[in-house]
C-alpha positions in Angstrom: -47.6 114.6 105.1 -50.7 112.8 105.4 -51.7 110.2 103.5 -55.8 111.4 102.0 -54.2 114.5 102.3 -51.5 114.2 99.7 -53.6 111.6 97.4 -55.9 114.6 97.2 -53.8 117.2 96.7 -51.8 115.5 93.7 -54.8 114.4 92.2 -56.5 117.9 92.3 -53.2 119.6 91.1 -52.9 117.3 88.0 -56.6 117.5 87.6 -56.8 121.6 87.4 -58.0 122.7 84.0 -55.9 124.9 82.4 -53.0 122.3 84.2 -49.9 124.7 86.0 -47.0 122.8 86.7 -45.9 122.2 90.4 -43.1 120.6 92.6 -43.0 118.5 95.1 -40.1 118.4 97.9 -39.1 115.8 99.9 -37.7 115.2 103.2 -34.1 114.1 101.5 -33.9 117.6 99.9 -34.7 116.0 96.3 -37.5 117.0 94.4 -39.8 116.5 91.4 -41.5 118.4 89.2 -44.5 117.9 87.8 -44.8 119.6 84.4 -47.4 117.2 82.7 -50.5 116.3 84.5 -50.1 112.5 82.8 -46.6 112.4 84.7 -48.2 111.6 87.9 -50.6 109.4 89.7 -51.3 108.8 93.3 -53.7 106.7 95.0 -53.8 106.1 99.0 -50.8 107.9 99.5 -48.5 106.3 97.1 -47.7 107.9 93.8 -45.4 106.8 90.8 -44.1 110.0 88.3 -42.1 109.6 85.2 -39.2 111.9 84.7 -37.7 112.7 81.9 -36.1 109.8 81.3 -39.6 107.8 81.2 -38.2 105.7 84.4 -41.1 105.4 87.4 -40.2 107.3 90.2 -42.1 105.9 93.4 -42.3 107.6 96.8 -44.9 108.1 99.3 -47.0 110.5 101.4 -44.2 110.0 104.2 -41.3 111.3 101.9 -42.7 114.4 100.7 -42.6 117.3 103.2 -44.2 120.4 100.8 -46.8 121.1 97.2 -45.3 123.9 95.7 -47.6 125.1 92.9 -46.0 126.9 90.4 -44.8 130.0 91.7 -43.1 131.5 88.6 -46.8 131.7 86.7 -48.4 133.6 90.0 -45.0 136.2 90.2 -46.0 136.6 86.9 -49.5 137.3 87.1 -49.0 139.4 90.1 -46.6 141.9 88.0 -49.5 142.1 85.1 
């Protein structure tokens, strides 16, 4: 993923008032999921999150592969 790119798009996501949790995927098949916006900061395409253990996950731009916003709260909204 690119680098402005993924700075942005974490920074908008977390930013989003009211906040909606989302999850990103990376190329290794892990993931994390980002249910707090105060979990997660990036800046020219680095980012550190916290899990929920409180220890710093850091990863780059180059390990993430997809953004997936909360799809639970839009299947939700859809059957509304």
């Amino acid at each position: 993923m690119d680098s402005e790119y993924f700075t942005d798009t974490v920074n908008r996501l977390c930013d989003r008032r009211p906040f909606r949790p989302f999850t990103l995927r990376f190329n290794d098949g892990c993931h994390f999921e980002v249910d707090n916006p105060h979990t997660l900061t990036a800046k020219n395409g680095l980012a550190v999150g916290f899990g929920l253990s409180g220890s710093p996950v850091w990863f780059d731009h180059d390990a993430v592969t997809k953004v997936e916003e909360d799809l639970a709260s839009a299947a939700g909204s859809a059957e509304e």
